[in-house]
MMTF fields as JSON, N, C-alpha, C and O atoms, coordinates in Angstrom:
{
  "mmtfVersion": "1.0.0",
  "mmtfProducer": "UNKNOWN",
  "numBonds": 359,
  "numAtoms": 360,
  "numGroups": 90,
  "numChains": 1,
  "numModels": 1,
  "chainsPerModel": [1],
  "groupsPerChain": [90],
  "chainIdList": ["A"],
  "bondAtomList": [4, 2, 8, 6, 12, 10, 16, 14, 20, 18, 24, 22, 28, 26, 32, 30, 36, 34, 40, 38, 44, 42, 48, 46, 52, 50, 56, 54, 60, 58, 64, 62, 68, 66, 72, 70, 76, 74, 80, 78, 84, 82, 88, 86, 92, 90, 96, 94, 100, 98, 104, 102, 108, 106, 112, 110, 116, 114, 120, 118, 124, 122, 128, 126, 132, 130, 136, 134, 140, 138, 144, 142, 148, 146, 152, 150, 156, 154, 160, 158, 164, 162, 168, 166, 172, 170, 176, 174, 180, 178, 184, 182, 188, 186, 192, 190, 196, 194, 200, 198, 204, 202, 208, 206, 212, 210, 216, 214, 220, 218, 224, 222, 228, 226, 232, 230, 236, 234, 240, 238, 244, 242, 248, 246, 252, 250, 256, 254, 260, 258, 264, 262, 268, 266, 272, 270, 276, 274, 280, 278, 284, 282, 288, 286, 292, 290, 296, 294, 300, 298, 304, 302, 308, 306, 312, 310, 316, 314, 320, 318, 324, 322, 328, 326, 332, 330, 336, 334, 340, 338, 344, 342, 348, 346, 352, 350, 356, 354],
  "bondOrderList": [1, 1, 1, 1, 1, 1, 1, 1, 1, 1, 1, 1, 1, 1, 1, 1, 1, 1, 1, 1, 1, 1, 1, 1, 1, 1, 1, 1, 1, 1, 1, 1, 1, 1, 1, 1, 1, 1, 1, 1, 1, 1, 1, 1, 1, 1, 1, 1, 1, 1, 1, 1, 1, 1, 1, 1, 1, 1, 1, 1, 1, 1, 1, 1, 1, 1, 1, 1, 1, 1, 1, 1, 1, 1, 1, 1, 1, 1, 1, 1, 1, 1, 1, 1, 1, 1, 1, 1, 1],
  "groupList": [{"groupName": "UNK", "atomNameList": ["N", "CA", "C", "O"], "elementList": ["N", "C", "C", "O"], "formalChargeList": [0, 0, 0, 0], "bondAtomList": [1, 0, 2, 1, 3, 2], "bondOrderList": [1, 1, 2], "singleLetterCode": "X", "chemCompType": "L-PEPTIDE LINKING"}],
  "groupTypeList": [0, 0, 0, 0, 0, 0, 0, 0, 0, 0, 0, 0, 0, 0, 0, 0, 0, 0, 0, 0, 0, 0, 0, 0, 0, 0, 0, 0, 0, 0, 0, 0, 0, 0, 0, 0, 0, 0, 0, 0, 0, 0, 0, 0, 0, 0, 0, 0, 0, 0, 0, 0, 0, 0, 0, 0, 0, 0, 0, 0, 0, 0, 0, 0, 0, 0, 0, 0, 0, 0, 0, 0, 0, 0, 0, 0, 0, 0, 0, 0, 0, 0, 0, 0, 0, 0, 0, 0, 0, 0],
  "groupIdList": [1, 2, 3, 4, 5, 6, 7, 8, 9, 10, 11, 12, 13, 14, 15, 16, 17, 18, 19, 20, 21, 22, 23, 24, 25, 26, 27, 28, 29, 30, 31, 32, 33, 34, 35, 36, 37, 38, 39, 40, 41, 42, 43, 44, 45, 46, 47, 48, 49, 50, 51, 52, 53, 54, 55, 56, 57, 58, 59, 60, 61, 62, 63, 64, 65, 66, 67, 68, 69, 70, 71, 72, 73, 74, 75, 76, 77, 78, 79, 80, 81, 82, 83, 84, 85, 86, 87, 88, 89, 90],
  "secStructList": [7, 7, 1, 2, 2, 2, 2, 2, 2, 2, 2, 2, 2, 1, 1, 3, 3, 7, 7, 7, 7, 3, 3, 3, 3, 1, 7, 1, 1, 7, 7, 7, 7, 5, 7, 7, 6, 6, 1, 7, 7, 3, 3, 3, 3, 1, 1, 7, 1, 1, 1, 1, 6, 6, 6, 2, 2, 2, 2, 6, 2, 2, 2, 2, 2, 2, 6, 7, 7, 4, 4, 4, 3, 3, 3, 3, 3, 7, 6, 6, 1, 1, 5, 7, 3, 3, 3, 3, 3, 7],
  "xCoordList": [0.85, 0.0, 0.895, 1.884, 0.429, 1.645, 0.64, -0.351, 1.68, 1.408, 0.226, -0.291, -0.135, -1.029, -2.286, -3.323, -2.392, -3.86, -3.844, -4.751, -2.739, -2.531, -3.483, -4.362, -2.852, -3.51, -5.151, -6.003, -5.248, -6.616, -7.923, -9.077, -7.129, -7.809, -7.676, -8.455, -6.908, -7.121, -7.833, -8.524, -7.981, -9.21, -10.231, -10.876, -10.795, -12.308, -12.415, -13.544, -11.308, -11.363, -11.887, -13.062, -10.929, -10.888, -11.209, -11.248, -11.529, -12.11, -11.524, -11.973, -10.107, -8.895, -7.942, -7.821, -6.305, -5.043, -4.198, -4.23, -3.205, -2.141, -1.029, -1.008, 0.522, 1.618, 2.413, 1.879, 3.621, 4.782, 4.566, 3.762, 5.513, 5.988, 7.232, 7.752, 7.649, 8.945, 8.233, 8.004, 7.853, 7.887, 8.785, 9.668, 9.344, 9.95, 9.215, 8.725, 8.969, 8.553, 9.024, 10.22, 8.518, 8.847, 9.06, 10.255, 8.367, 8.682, 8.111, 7.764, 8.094, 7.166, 5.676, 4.882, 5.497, 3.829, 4.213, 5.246, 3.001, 3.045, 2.375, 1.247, 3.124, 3.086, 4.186, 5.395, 3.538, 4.305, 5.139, 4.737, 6.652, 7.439, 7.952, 8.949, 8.023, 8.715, 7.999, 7.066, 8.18, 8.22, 9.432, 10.05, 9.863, 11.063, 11.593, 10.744, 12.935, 12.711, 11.927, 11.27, 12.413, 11.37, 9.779, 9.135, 9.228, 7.854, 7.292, 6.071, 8.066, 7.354, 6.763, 6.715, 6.428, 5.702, 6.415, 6.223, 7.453, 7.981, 7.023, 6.42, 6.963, 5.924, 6.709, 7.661, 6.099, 6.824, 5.892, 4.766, 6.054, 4.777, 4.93, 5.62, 4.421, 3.899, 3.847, 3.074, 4.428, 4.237, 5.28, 5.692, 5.855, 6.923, 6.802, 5.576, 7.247, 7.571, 7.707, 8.533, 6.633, 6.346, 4.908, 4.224, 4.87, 3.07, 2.306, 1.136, 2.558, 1.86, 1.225, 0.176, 2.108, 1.515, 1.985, 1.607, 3.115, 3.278, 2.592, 2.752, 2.036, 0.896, -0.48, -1.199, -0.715, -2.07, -1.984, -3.031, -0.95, -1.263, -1.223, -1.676, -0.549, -0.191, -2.026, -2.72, -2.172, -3.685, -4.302, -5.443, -4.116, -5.14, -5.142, -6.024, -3.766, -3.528, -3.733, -4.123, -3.501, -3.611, -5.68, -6.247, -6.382, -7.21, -8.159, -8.914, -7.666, -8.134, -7.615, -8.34, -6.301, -5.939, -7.076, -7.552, -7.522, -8.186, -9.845, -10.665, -10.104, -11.309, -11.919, -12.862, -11.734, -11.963, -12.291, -11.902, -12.839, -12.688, -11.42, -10.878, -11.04, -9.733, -9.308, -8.429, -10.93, -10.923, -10.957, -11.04, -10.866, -10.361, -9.033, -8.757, -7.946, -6.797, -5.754, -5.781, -4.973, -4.974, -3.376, -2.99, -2.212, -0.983, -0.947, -1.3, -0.416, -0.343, 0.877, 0.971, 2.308, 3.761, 4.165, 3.737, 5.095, 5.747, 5.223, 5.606, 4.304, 3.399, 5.27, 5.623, 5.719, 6.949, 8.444, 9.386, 8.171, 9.245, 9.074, 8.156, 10.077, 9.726, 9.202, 8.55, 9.571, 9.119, 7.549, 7.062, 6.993, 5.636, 4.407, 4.31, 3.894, 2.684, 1.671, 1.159, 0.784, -0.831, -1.969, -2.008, -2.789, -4.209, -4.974, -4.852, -6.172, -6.753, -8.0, -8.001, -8.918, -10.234, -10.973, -10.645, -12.15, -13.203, -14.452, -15.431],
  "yCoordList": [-1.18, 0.0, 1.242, 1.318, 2.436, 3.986, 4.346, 3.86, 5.698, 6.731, 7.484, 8.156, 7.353, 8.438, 7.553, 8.2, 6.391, 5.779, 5.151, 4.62, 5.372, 5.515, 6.501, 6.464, 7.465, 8.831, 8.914, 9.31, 8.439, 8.226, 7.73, 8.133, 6.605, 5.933, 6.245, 5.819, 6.8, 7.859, 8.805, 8.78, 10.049, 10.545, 10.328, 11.373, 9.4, 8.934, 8.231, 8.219, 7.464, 6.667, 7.949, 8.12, 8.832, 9.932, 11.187, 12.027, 11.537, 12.859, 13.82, 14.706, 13.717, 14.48, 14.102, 13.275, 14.372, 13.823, 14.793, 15.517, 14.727, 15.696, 15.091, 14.382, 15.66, 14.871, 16.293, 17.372, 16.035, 16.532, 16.579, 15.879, 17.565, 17.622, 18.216, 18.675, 18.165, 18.572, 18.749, 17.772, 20.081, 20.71, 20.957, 21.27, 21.056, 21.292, 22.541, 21.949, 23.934, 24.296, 24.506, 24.229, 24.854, 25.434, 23.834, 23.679, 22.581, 21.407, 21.528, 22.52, 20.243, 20.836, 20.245, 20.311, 19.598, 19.019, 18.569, 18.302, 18.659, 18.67, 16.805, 16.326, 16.443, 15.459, 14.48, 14.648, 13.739, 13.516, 12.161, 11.188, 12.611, 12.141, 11.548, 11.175, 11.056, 9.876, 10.105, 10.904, 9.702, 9.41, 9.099, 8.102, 10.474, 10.775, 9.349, 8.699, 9.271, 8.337, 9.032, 8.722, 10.207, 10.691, 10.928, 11.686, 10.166, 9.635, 10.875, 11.015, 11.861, 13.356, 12.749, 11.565, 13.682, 13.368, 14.392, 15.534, 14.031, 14.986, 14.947, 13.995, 16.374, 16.98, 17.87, 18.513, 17.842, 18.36, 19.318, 18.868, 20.501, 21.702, 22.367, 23.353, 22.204, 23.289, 24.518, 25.095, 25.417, 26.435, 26.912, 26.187, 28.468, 29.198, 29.357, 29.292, 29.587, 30.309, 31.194, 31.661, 32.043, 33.571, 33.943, 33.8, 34.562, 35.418, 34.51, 34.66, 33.403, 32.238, 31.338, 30.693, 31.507, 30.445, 29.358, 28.544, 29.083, 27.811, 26.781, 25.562, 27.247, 27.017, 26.688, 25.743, 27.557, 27.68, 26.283, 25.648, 25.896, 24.758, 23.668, 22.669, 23.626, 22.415, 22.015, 20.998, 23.173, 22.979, 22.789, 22.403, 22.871, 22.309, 21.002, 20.312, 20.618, 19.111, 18.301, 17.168, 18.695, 17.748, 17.956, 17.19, 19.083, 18.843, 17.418, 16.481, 17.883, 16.817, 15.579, 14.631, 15.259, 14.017, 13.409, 12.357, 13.865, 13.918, 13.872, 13.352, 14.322, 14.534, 15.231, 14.638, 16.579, 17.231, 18.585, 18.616, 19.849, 20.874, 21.509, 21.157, 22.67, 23.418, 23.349, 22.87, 24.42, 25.051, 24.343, 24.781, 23.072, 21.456, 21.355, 20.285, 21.908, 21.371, 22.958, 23.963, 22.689, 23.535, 23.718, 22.971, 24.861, 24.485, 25.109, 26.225, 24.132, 24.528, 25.136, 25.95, 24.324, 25.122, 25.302, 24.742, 26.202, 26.1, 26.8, 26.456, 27.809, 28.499, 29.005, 28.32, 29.567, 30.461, 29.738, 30.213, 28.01, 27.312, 26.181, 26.311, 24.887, 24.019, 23.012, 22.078, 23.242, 22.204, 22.508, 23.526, 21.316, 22.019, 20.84, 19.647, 21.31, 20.531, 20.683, 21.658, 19.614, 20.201, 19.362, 18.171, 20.247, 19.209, 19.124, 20.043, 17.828, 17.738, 17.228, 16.465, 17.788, 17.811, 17.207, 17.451, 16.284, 15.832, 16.504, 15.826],
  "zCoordList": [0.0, 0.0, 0.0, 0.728, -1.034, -1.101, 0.212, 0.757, 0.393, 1.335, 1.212, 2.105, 0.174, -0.437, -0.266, -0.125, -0.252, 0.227, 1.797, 2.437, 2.077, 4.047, 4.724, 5.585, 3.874, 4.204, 4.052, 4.848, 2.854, 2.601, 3.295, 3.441, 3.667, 4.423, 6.041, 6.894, 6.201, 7.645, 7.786, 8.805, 6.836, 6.759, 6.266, 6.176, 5.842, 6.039, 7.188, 7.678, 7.934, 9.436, 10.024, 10.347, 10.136, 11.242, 10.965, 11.863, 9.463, 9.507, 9.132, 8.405, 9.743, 9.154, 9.163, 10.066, 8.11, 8.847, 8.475, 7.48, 9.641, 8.621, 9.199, 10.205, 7.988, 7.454, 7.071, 6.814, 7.1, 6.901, 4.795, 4.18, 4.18, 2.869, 2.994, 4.011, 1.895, 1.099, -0.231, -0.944, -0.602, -2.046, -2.673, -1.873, -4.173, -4.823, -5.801, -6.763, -5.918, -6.473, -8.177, -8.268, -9.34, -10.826, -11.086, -11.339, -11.123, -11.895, -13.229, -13.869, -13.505, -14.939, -14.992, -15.929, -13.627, -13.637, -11.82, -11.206, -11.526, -10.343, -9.65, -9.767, -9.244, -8.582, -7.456, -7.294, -6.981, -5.576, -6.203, -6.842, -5.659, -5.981, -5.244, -5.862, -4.066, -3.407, -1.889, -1.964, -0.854, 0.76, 0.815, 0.443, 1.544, 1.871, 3.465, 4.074, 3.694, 5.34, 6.555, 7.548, 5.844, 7.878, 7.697, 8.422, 6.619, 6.189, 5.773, 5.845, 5.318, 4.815, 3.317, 2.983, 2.702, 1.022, 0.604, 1.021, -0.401, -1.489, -2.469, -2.964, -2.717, -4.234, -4.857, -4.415, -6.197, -6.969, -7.379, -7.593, -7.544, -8.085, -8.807, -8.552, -9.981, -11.481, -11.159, -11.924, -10.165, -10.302, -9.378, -8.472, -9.632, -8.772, -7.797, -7.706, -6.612, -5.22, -5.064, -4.28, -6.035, -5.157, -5.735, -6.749, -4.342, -4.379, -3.926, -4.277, -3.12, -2.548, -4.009, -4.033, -5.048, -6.169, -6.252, -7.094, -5.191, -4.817, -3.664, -3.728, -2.915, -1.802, -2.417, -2.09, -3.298, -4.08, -5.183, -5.318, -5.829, -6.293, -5.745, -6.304, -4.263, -3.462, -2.798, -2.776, -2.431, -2.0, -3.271, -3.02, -4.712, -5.491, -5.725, -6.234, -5.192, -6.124, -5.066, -5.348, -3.351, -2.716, -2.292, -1.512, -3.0, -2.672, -3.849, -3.591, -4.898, -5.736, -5.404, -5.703, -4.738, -4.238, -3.396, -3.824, -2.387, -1.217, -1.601, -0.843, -2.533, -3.066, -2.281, -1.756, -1.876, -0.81, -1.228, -2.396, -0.911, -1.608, -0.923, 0.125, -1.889, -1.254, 0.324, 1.042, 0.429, 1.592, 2.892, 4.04, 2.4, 3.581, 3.468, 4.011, 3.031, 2.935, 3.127, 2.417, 4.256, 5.452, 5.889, 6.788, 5.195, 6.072, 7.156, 7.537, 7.648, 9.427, 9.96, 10.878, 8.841, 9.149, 7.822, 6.813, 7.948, 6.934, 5.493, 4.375, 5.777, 4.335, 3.452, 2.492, 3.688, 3.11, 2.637, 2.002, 3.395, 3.185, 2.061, 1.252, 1.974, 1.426, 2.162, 1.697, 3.714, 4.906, 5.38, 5.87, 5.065, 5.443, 6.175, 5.886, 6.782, 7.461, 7.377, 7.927, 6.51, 6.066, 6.675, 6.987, 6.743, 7.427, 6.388, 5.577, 6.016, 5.421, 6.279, 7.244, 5.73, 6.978, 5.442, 4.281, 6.02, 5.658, 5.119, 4.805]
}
C-alpha cells in the first residue's frame, strides 16, 4: 500500500489527517514524488515560489488528491518554506 492511500484511508477513518511535505517548487507538472525516510511526502509543483503560487497549487492538487474541496486542505507550518505541514479535513 503507497502513502497516499494511508492517508486516505485515515481521513475517512478519522475525519482528518495531517503529514509533513517537502515541495519542490517550478517542476514541470506537479506530482508527488517519493516518501522521503522521515515519512514526509515529497511533491513536486507546477508552479513558482512567489506570491503564494506555490501554496495555491499544493492545495489544489492535494485537494483533488483527497477529493476534498480546497478550503479542507490547510498548512499549518511552513506556508513560506519548502518544509511544510498540512491538514486535510473531511
Amino acid at each position: 500500500m503507497n502513502m497516499l492511500t494511508e492517508l486516505q484511508q485515515t481521513l475517512a477513518r478519522e475525519g482528518k489527517v495531517s503529514f509533513s511535505l517537502r515541495v519542490r517548487p517550478n517542476a514541470r507538472q506537479t506530482q508527488i514524488v517519493s516518501v522521503m525516510e522521515d515519512d514526509s511526502v515529497k511533491i513536486a509543483l507546477a508552479a513558482p515560489a512567489e506570491e503564494g503560487k506555490a501554496n495555491a497549487e499544493l492545495i489544489r492538487f492535494l485537494s483533488e488528491q483527497f477529493g476534498v474541496h480546497a478550503s479542507h486542505v490547510e498548512i499549518l507550518a511552513g506556508g513560506s518554506g519548502r518544509r511544510k505541514v498540512v491538514r486535510i479535513s473531511a
